[in-house]
C-alpha positions as CSV (number, residue, x, y, z in Angstrom):
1,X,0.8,0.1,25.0
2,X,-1.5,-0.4,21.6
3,X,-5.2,0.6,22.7
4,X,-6.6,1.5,19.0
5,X,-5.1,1.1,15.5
6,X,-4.8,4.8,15.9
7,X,-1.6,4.3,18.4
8,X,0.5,2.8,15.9
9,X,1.2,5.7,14.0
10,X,3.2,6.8,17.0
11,X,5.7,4.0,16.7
12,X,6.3,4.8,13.3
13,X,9.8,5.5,12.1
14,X,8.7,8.5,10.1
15,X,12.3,9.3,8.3
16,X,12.7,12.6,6.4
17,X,12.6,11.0,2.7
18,X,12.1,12.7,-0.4
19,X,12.4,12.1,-4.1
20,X,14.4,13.5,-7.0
21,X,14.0,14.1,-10.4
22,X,17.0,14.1,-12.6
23,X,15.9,14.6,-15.8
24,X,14.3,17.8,-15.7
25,X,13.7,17.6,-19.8
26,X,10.5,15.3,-18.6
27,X,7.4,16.6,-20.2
28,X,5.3,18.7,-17.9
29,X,2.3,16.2,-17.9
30,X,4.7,14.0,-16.5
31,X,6.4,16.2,-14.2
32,X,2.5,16.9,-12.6
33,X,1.7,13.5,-12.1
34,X,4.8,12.5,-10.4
35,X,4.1,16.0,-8.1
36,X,0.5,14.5,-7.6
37,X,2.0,11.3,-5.7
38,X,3.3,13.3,-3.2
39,X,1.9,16.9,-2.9
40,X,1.2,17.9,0.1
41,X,2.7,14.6,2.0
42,X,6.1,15.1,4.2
43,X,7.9,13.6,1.5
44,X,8.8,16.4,-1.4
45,X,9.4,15.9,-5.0
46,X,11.8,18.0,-6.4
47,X,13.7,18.5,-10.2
48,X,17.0,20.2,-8.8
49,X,19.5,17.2,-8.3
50,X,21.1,17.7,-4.9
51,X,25.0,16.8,-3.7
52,X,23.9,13.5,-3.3
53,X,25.6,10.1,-4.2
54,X,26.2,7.7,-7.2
55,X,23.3,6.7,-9.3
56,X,23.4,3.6,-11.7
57,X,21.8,2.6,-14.9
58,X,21.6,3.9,-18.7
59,X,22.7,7.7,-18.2
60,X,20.0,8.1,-21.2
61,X,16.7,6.9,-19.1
62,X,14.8,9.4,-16.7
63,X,15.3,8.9,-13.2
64,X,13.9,9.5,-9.4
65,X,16.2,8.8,-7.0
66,X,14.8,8.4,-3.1
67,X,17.5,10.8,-1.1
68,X,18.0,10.4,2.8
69,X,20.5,13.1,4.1
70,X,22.1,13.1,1.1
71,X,22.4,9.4,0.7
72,X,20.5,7.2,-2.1
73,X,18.0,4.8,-0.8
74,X,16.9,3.7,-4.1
75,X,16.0,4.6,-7.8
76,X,13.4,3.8,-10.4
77,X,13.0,4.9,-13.9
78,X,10.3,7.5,-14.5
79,X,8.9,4.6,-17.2
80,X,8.8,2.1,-14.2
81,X,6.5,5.0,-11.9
82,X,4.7,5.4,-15.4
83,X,3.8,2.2,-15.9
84,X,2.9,0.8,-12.4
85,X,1.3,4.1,-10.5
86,X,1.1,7.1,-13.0
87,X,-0.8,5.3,-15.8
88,X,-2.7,3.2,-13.5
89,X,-6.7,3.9,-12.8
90,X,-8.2,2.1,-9.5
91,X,-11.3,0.5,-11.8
92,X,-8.3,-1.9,-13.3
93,X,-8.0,-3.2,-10.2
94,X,-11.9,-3.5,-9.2
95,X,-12.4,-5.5,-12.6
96,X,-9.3,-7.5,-12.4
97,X,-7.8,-5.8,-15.8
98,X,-4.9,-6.2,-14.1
99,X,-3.2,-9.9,-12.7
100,X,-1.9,-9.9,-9.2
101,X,1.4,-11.5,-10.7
102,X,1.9,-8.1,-12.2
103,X,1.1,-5.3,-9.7
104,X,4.7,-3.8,-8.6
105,X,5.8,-1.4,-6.2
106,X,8.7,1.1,-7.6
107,X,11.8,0.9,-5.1
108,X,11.2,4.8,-4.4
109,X,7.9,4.5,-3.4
110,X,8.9,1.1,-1.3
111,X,11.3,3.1,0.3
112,X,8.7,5.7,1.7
113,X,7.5,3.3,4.1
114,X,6.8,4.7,8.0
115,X,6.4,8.1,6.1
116,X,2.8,9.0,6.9
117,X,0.6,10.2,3.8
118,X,-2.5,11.6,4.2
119,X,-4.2,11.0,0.7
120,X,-7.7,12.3,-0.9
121,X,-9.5,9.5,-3.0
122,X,-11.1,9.8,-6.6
123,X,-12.7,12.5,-7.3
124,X,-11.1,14.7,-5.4
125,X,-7.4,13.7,-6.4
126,X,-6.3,11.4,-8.9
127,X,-3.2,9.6,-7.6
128,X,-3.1,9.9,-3.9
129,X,-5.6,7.1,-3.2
130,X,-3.9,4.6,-6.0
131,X,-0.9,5.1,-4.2
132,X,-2.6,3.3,-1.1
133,X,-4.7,0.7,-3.2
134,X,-1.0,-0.5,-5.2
135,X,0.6,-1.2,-1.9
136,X,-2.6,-3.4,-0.6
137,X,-2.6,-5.1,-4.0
138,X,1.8,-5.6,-3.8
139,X,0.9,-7.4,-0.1
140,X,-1.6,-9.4,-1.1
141,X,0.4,-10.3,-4.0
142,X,3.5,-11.3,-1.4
143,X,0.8,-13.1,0.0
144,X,0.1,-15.1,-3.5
145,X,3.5,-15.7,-4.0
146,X,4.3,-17.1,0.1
147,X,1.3,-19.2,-0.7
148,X,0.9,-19.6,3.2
149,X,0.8,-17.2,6.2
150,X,-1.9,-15.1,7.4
151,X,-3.8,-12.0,5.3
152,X,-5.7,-10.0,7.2
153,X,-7.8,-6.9,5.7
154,X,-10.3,-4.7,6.9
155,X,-12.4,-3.7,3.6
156,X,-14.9,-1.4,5.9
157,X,-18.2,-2.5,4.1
158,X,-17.7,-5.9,3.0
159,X,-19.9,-5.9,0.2
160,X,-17.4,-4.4,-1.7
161,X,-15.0,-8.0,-1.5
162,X,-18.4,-9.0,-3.5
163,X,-18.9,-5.8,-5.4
164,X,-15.1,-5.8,-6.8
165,X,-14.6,-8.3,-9.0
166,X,-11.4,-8.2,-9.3
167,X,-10.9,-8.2,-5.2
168,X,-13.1,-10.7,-5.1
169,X,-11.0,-13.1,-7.2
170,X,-8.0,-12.0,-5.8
171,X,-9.2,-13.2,-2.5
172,X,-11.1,-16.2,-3.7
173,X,-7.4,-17.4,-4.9
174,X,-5.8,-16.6,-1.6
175,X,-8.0,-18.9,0.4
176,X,-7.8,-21.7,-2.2
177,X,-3.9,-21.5,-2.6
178,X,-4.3,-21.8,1.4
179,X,-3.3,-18.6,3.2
180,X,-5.3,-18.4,6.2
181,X,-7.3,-15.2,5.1
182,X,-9.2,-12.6,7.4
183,X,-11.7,-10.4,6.4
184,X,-13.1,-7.3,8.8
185,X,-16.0,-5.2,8.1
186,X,-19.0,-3.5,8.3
187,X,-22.7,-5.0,7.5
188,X,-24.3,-8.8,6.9
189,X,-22.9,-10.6,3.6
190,X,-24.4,-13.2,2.6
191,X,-21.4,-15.9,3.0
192,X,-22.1,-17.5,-0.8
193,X,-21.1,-13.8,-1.8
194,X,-17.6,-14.0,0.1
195,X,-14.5,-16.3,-0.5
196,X,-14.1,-19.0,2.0
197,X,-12.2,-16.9,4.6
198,X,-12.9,-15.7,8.3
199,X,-15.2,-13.3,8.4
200,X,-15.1,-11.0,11.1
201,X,-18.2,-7.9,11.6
202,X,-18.6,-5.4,13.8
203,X,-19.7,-1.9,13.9
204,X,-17.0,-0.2,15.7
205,X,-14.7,2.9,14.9
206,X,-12.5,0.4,13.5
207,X,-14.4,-1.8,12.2
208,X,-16.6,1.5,10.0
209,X,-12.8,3.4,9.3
210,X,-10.1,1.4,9.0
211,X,-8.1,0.4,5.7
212,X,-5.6,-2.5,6.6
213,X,-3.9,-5.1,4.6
214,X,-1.4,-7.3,6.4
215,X,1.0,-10.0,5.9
216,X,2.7,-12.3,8.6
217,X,4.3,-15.2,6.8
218,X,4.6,-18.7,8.4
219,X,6.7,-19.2,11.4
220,X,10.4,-20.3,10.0
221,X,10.1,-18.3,6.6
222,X,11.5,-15.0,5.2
223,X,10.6,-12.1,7.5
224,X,11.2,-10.0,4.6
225,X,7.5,-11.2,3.2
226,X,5.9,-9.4,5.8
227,X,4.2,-6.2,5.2
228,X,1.6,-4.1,6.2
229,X,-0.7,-1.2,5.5
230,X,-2.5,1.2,8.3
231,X,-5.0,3.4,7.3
232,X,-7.8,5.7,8.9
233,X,-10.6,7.2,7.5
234,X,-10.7,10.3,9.9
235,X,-13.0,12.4,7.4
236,X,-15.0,11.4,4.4
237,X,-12.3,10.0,1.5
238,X,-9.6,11.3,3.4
239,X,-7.2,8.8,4.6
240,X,-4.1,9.2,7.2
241,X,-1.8,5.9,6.8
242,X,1.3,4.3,5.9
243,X,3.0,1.1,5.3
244,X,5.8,-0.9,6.8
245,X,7.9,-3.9,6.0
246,X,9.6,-4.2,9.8
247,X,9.0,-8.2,11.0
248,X,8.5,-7.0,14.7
249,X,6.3,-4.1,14.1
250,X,4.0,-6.1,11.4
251,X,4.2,-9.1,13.4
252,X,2.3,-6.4,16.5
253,X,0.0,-5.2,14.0
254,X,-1.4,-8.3,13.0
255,X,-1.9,-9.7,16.9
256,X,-3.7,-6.5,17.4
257,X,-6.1,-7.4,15.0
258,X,-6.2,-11.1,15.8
259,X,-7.1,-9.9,19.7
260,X,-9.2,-7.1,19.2
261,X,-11.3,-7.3,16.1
């Protein structure tokens, strides 16, 4: 039984995941960053290749692999984790620098989902929090491109949907491409400040604490669109979440929300 957002971290999957480097000739700079993604989390980086299975692609191009007892799950190019996470500040996504079209997800950090990360935000780590922010930006996006279904996001104050710019248009489009989009928060907003969704307020632990972003796409299409993010601020710009692409368990965490916020 779900009494609190809190309880769905114990239906989590939580596999033992962890990424590998196998081009140790990566400069250092590099080689911290890609540390900084997951330092401290249950998920370890390492640069010593392990007995583990085939990997494809240009034998020339720098590669994490995402190992499972041995077995590949996925890989991405170090240039792809470069380009999409490593390179990537959080005010590009507050101004709207960057399109929605062209936020993506790297298929080794896709494949951590149900792996619970406990992240610091700016200023007190660099990459930990961006790694949170990409994967509400890559569901909202799935939301774009479904162009129906139901978004629902807890932003915790909501003058920041009017603060952002960026999130502001990003949300703004979602309601006018017509995905039924709801927003949860803390504190009165003037409604000429937020797009034409649902706005829910309350003052709750929830309602003051809670980072969620999820999808549920409309009944008859691909259950692979759905996705979800959980998070919990349980001590100033500290967050425990994680994020899931399983139908059933999205589909729960989006009625919780419908019922109880």
């Amino acid at each position: 039984m779900v009494d609190s957002i809190r309880d769905f971290f114990d239906y989590i999957e939580n596999p033992v995941r962890n990424l590998v480097v196998l081009d140790t000739s990566s400069p250092k700079p590099v080689r911290n960053m890609l540390n900084s993604l997951v330092e401290g989390q249950p998920t370890s980086l390492n640069f010593d290749p392990e007995d583990i299975g085939p990997i494809s692609g240009d034998a020339d191009t720098s590669i994490v692999v995402l190992v499972e007892n041995g077995t590949v799950l996925a890989q991405s190019s170090v240039d792809e984790l470069l380009e999409s996470v490593l390179l990537i500040n959080s005010d590009l996504f507050k101004t709207g620098a960057i399109d929605l079209g062209d936020v993506v997800l790297p298929d080794v950090l896709k494949g951590l989902d149900e792996v619970p990360f406990r992240v610091r935000g700016y200023p007190d780590a660099n990459k930990q929090n961006l790694l949170f922010i990409i994967i509400s930006r890559v569901i909202e996006r799935i939301a774009s491109e479904t162009g129906r279904g139901t978004l629902r996001s807890s932003f915790q104050q909501l003058s920041r949907i009017h603060d952002e710019k960026g999130t502001y248009e990003v949300y703004d489009a979602l309601c006018k491409q017509g995905v039924d989009v709801h927003i949860y928060g803390v504190g009165d907003l003037d409604t000429s400040k937020t797009p034409p969704a649902t706005v829910h307020t309350g003052d709750t632990y929830e309602y003051k604490n809670a980072w969620v972003v999820v999808f549920t796409p409309p009944a008859g299409s691909d259950t692979s669109d759905c996705a979800a993010l959980v998070a919990l601020e349980d001590e100033p710009n500290v967050w425990n979440g994680f994020w899931t692409f399983r139908p059933e368990f999205v589909t729960r965490i989006d009625s919780y929300l419908a019922e109880n916020m």
